[in-house]
C-alpha positions in Angstrom: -24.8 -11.2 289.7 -21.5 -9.4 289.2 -20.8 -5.9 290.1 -18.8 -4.1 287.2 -19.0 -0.5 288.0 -20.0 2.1 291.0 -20.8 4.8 289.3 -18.3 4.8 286.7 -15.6 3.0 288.7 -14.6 -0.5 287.8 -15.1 -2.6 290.9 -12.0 -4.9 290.0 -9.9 -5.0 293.3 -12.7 -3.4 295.1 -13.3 -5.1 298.4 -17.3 -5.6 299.5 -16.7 -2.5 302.3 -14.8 -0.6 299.4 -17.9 -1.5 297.1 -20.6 -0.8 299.7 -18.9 2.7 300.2 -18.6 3.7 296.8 -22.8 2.7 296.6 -23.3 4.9 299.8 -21.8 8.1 298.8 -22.6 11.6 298.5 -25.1 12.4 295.7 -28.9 11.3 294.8 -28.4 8.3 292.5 -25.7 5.5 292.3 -25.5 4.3 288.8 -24.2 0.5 288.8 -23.3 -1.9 285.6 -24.2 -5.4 286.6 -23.6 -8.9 284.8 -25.4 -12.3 285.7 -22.5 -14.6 284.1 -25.0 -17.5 284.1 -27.5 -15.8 281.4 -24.5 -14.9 279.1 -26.4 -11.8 278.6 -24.6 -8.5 278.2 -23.9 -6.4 280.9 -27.0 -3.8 281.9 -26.5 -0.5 283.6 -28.9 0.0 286.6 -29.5 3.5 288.2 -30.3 3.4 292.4 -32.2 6.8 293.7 -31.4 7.4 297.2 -33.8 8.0 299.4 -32.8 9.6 302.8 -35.0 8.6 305.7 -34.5 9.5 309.7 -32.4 6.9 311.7 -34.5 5.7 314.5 -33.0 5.6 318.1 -32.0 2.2 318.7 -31.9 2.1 322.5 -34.3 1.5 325.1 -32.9 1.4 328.6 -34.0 1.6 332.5 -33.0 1.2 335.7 -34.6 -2.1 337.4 -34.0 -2.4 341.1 -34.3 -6.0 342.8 -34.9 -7.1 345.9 -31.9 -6.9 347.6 -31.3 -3.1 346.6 -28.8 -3.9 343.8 -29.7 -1.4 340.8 -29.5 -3.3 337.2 -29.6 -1.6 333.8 -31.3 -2.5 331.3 -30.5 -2.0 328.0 -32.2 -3.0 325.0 -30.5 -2.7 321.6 -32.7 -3.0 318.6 -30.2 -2.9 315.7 -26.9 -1.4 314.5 -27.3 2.0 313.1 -25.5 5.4 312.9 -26.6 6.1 316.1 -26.4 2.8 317.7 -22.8 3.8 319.5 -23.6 7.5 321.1 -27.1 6.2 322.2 -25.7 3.3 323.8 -22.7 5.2 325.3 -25.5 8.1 326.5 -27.9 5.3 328.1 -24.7 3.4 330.3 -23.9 7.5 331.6 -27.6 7.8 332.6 -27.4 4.5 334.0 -24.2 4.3 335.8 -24.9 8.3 337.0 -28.0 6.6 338.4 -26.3 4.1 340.3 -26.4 0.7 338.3 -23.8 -2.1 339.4 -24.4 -4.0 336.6 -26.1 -4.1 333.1 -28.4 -6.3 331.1 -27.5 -5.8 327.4 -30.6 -7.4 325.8 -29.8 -7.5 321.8 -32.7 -10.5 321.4 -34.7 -9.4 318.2 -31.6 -7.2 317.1 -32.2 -7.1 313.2 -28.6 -6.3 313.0 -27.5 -3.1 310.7 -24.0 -1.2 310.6 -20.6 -3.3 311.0 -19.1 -0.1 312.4 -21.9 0.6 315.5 -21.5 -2.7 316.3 -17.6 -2.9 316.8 -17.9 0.8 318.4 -20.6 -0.7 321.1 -18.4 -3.7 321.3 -15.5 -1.2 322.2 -17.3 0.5 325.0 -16.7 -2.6 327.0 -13.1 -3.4 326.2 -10.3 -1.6 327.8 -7.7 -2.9 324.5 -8.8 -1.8 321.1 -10.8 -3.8 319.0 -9.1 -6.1 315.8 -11.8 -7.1 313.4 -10.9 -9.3 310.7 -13.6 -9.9 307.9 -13.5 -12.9 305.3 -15.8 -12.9 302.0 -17.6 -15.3 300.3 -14.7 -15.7 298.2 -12.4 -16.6 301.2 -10.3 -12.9 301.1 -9.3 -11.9 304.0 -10.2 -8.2 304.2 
């Protein structure tokens, strides 16, 4: 299918980010016009109610200490949300303020979530800034 229109805006030029914000903002409903090129039908306006739920923590953490005295952290990341970055950036404080020399960051199972929380986590653990570089399905660089 083809998106036309985010509520009332033609999507020509739009990139997918530009799209998926214009989907996501303010208001209750996100009205859409959609074509499926392959049917040859008409295009058919579509109308999304938003439905606002309570973002889960993400983060699950503790301090393991082995045999040799060394205190690990243990972090376990289950997806990328709005609060995926402040959770993870409160568990390495309560983690390092509790003595851990080094970290487990265990993202096994992560069902995966919010570009943006995941380069900010990635960014806790670089000391240069971050480039990202994104390429669609059409091959556009964005």
């Amino acid at each position: 299918d083809e998106l036309l229109e985010i509520n009332g805006k033609s999507t020509k030029g739009m990139s997918s980010f530009d799209a998926l914000e214009a989907i996501q903002s303010d208001g209750s409903v996100a009205s859409l016009v959609v074509r499926r090129p392959s049917s040859g039908a008409e295009p058919r306006a579509l109308t999304l109610q938003r439905e606002f739920t309570t973002t889960k923590n993400p983060v699950s953490y503790r301090l393991v200490e082995r045999d040799n005295g060394a205190k690990v952290g243990y972090l376990k990341l289950s997806e990328f949300n709005a609060q995926s970055k402040a959770r993870v950036l409160e568990a390495l404080q309560q983690l390092n303020s509790r003595g851990a020399s080094s970290l487990v960051l265990d993202m096994r199972g992560n069902s995966g979530g919010v570009l943006d929380g995941a380069i900010g986590i990635a960014g806790l653990f670089s000391e240069k800034p971050l480039v990202l570089f994104v390429t669609d399905a059409g091959g556009t660089r964005q």
